[in-house]
Every structure is written in C-alpha cells, then in structure tokens.
KOLZA-41635 format. One record per atom (N, C-alpha, C): residue number from 1; atom name; x, y, z. Coordinates in nm, 2 decimals. Example, Ala and Ser with C-alpha at 12.3 -4.5 7.8 and 13.67 -1.06 7.14 Angstrom:
BEGIN
+-----+-------+--------+--------+--------+
| num | atomo |      u |      v |      w |
+-----+-------+--------+--------+--------+
|   1 |     N |   1.32 |  -0.57 |   0.78 |
|   1 |    CA |   1.23 |  -0.45 |   0.78 |
|   1 |     C |   1.32 |  -0.33 |   0.78 |
|   2 |     N |   1.28 |  -0.22 |   0.71 |
|   2 |    CA |   1.37 |  -0.11 |   0.71 |
|   2 |     C |   1.29 |   0.00 |   0.79 |
+-----+-------+--------+--------+--------+
//
This chain:
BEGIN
+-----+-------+--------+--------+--------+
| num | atomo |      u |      v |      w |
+-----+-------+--------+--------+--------+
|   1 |     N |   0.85 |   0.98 |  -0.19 |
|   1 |    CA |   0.90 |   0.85 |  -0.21 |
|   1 |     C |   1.01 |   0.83 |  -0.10 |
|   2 |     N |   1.10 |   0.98 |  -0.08 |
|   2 |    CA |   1.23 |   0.95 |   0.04 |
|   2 |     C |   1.13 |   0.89 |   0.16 |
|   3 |     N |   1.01 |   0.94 |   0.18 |
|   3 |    CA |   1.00 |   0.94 |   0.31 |
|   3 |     C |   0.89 |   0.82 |   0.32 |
|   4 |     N |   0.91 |   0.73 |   0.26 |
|   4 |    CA |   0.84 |   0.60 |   0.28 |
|   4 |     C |   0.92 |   0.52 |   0.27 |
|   5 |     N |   1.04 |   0.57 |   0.23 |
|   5 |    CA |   1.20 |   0.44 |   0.24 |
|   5 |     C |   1.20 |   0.51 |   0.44 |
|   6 |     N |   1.19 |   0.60 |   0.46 |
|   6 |    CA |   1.25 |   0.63 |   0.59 |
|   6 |     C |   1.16 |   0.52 |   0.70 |
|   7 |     N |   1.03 |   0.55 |   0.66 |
|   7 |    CA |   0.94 |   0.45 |   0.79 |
|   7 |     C |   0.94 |   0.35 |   0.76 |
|   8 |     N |   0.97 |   0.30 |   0.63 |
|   8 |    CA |   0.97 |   0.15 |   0.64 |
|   8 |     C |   1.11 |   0.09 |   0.68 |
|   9 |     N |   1.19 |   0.19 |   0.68 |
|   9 |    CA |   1.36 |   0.12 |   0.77 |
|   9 |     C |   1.32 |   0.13 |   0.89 |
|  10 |     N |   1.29 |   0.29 |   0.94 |
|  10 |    CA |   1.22 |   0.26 |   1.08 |
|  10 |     C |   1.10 |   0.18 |   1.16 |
|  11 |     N |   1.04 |   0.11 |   1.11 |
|  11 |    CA |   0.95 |   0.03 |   1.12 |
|  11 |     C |   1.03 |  -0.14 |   1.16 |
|  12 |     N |   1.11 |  -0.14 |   1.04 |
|  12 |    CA |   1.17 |  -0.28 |   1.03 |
|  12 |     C |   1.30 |  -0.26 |   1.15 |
|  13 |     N |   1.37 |  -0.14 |   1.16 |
|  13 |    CA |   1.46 |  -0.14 |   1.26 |
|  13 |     C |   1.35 |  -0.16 |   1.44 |
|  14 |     N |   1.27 |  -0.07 |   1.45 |
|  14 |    CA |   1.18 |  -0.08 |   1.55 |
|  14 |     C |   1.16 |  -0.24 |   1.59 |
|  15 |     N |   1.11 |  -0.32 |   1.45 |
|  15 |    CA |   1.07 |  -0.48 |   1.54 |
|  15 |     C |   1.21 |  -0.55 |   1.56 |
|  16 |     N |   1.30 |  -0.51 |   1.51 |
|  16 |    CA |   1.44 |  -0.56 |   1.53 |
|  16 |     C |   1.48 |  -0.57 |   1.63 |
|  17 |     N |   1.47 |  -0.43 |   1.72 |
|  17 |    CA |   1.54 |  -0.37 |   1.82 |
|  17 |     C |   1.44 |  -0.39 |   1.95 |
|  18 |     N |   1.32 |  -0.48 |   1.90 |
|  18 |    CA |   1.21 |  -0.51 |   2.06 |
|  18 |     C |   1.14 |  -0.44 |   2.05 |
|  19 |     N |   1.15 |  -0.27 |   2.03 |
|  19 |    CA |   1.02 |  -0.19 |   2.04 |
|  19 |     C |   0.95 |  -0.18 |   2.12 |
|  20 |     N |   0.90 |  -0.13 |   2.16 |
|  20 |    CA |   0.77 |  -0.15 |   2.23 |
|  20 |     C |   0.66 |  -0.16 |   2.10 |
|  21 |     N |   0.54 |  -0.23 |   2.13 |
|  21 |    CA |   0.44 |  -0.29 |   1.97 |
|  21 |     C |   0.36 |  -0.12 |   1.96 |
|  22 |     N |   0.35 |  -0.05 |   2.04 |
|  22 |    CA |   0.29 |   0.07 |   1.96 |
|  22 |     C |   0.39 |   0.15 |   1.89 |
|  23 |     N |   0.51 |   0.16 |   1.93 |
|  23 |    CA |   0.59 |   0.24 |   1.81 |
|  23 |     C |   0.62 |   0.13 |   1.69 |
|  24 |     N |   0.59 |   0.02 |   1.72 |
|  24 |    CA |   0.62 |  -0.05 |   1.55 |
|  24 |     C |   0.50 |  -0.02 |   1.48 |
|  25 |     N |   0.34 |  -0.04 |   1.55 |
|  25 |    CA |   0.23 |  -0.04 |   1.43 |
|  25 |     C |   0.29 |   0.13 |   1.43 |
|  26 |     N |   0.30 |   0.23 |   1.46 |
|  26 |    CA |   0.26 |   0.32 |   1.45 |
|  26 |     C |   0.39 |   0.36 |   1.33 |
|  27 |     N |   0.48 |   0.33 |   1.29 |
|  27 |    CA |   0.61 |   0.36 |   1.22 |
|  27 |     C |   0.54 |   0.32 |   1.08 |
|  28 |     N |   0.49 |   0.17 |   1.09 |
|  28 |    CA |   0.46 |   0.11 |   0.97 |
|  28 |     C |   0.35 |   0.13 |   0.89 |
|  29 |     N |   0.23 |   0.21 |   1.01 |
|  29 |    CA |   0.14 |   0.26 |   0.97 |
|  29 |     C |   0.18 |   0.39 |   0.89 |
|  30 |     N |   0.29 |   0.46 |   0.88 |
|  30 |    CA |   0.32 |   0.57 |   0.88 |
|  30 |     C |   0.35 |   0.50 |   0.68 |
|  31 |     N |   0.44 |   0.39 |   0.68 |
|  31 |    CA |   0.47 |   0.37 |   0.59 |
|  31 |     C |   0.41 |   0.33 |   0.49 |
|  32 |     N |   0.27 |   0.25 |   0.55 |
|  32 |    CA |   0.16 |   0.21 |   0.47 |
|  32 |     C |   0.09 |   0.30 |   0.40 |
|  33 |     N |   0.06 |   0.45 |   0.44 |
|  33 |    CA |   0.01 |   0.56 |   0.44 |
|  33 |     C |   0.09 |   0.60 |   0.31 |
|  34 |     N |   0.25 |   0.64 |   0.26 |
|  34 |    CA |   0.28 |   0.66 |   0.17 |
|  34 |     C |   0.28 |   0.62 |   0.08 |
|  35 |     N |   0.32 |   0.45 |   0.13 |
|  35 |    CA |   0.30 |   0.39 |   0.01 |
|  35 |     C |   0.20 |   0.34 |  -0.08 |
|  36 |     N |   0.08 |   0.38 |  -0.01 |
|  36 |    CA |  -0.05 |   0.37 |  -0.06 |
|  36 |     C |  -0.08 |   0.49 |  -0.15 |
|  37 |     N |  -0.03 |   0.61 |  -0.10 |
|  37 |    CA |   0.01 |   0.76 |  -0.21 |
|  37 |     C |   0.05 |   0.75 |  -0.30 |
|  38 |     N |   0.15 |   0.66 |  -0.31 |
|  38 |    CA |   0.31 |   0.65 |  -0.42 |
|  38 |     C |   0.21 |   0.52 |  -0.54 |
|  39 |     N |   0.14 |   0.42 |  -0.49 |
|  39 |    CA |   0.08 |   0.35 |  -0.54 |
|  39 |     C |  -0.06 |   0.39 |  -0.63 |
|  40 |     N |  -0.14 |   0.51 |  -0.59 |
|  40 |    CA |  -0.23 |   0.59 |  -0.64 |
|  40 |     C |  -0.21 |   0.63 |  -0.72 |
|  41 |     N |  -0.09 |   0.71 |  -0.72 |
|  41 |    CA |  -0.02 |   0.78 |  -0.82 |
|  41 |     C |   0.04 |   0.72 |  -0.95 |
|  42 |     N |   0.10 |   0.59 |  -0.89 |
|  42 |    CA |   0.12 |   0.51 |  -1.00 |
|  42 |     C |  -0.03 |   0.44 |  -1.06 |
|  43 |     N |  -0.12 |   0.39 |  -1.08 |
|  43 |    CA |  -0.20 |   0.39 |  -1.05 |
|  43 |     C |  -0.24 |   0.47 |  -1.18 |
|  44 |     N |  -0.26 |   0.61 |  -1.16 |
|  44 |    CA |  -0.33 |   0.71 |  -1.26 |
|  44 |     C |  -0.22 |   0.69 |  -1.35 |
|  45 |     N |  -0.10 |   0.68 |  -1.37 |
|  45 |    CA |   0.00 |   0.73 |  -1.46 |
|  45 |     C |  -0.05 |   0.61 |  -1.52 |
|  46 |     N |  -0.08 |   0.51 |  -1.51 |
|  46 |    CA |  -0.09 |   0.38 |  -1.61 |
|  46 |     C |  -0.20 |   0.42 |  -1.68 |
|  47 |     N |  -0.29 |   0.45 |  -1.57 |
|  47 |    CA |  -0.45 |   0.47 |  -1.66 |
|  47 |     C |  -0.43 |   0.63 |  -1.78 |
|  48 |     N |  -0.36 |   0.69 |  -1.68 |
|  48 |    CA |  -0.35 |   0.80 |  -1.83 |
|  48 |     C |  -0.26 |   0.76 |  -1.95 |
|  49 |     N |  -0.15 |   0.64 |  -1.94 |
|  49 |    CA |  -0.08 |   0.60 |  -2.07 |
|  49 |     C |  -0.19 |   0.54 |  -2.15 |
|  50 |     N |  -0.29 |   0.46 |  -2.10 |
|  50 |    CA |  -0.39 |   0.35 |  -2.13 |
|  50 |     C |  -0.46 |   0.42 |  -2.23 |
|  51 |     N |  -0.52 |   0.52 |  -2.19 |
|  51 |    CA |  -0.58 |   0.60 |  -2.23 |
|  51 |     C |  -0.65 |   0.62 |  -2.37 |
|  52 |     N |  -0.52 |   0.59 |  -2.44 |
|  52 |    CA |  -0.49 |   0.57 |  -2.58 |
|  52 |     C |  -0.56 |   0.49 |  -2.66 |
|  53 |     N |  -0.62 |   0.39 |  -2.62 |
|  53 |    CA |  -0.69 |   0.30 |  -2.70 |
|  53 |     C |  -0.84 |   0.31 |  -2.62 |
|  54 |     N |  -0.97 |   0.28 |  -2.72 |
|  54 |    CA |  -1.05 |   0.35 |  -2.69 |
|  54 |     C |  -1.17 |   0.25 |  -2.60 |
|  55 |     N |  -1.12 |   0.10 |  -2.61 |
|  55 |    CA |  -1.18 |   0.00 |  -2.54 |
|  55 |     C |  -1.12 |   0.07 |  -2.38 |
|  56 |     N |  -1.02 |   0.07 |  -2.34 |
|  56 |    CA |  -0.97 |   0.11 |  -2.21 |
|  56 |     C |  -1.01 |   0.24 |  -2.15 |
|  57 |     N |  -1.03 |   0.34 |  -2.22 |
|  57 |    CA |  -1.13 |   0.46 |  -2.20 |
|  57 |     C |  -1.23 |   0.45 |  -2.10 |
|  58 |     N |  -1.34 |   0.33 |  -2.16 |
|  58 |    CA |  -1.43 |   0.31 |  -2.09 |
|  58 |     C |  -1.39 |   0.26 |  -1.95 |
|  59 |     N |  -1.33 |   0.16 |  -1.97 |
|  59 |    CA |  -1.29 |   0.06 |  -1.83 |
|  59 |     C |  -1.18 |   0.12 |  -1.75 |
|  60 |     N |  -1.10 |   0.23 |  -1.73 |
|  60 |    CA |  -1.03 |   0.30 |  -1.70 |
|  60 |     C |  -1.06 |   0.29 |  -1.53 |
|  61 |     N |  -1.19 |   0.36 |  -1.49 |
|  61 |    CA |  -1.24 |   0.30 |  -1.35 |
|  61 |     C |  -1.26 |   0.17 |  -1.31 |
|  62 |     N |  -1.25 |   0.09 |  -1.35 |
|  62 |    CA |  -1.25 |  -0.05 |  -1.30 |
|  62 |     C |  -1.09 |  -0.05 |  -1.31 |
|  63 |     N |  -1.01 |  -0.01 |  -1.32 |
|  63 |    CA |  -0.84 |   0.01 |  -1.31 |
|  63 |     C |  -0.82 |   0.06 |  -1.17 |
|  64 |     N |  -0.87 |   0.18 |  -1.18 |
|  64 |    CA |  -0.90 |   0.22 |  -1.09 |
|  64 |     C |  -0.91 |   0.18 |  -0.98 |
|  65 |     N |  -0.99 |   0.13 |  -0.96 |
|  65 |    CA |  -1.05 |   0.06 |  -0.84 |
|  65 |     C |  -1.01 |  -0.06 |  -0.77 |
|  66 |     N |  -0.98 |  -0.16 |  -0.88 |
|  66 |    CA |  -0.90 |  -0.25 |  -0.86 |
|  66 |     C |  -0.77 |  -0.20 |  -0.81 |
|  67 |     N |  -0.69 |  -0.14 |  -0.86 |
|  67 |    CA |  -0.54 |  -0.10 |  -0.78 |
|  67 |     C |  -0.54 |  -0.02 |  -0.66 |
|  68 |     N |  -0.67 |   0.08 |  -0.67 |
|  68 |    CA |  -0.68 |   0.15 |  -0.56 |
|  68 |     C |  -0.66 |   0.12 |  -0.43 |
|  69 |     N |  -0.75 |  -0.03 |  -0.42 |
|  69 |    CA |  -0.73 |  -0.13 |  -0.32 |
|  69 |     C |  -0.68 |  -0.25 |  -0.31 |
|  70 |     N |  -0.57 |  -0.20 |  -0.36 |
|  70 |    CA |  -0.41 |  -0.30 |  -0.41 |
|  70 |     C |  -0.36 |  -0.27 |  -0.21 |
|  71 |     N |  -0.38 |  -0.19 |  -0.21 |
|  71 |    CA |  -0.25 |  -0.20 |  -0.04 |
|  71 |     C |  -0.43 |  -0.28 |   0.06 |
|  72 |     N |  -0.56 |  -0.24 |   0.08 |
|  72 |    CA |  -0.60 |  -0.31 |   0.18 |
|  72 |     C |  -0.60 |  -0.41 |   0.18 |
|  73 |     N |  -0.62 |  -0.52 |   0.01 |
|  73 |    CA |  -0.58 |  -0.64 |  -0.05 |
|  73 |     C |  -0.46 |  -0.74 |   0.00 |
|  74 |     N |  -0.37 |  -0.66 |  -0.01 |
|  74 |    CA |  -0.22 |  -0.69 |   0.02 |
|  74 |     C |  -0.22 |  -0.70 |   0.21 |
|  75 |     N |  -0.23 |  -0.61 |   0.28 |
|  75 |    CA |  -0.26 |  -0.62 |   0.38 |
|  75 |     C |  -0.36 |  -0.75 |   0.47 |
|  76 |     N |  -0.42 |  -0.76 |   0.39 |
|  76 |    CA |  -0.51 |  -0.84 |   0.43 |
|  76 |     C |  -0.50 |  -0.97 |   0.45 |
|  77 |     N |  -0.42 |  -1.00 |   0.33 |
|  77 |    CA |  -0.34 |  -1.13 |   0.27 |
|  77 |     C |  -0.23 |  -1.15 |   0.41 |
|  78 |     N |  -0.20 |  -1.09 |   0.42 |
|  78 |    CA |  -0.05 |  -1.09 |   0.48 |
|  78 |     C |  -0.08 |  -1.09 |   0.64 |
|  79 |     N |  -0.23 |  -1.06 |   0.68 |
|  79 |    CA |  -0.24 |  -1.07 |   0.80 |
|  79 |     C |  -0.34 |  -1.24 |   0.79 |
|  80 |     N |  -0.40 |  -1.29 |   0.65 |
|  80 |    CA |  -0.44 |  -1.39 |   0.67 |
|  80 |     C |  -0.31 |  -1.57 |   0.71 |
|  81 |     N |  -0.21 |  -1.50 |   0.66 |
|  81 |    CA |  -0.15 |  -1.57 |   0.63 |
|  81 |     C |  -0.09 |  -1.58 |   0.77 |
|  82 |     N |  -0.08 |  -1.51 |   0.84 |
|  82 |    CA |  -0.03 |  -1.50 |   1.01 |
|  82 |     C |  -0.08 |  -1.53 |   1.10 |
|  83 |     N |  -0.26 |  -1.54 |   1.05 |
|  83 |    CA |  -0.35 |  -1.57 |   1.14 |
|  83 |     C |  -0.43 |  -1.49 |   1.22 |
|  84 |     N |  -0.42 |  -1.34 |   1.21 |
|  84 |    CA |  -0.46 |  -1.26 |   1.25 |
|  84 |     C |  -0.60 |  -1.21 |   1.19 |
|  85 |     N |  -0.68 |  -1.31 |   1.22 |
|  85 |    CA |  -0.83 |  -1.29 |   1.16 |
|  85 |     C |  -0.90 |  -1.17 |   1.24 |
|  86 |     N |  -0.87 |  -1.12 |   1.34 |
|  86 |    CA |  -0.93 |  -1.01 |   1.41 |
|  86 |     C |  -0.88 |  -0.90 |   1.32 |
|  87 |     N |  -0.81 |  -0.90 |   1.24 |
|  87 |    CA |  -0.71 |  -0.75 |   1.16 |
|  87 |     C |  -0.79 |  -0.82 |   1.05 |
|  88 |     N |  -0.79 |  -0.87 |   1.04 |
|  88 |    CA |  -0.87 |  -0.87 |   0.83 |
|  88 |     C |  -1.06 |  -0.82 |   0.90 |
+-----+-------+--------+--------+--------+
//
C-alpha cells in the first residue's frame, strides 16, 4: 500500500515539474500496477465476507470479474474523456 502512495506522488510531482513524458507514463504506470494489486485484493476480501449467504456463493465470480476489471474500466473512462481514443 506504502509503495503505491510513493508512485502516485511521484507520478503527480513528475507532470508538475515538466518531466520528460516517459518518466511520467512510466512512474504512473508503476502506480497503476499496485493499485490494481491493492484493488484485487480488496476485491477477494468482499467476496470472502459475501460468502455467507448462499445466493452469492454462486455468483461470487461474476464479482469477480466485474471488479477485476475495475482499473482497465476506470482507465479507459478517463482517457475517453480526454480524447485519447488511440489509448482506449
């Protein structure tokens, strides 16, 4: 968790400071990477509390899956909204 607070300060300090544009994708990519970890993880801990009831048992992978691709989702959005149709 420390070290996805670190690249996403360094990421946001990098486009602040001019950067050159490969050390910014490459900082943020660093951060997308964790946070997509930190997100998985969260992710299972819901579906194992869920667990408990026996309708959700079944559907537990459709949870799955849906949140799994919670960060390309998000990403995607956020480059639609910029305009960057070559990245989606």
């Amino acid at each position: 968790l420390f070290i996805s607070f670190v690249f996403i300060s360094l990421g946001y300090l990098a486009h602040e400071l001019k950067w050159n544009d490969t050390w910014c994708f490459f900082l943020n990519y660093l951060a997308i990477i964790f946070l997509s970890k930190l997100l998985e993880f969260a992710t299972e801990e819901v579906i194992a509390n869920i667990y408990i009831s026996l309708f959700l048992q079944r559907n537990g992978g459709i949870l799955n899956a849906i949140f799994g691709n919670a960060m390309e989702l998000i990403v995607s959005i956020i480059a639609l909204i910029y305009g960057q149709i070559t990245v989606v």
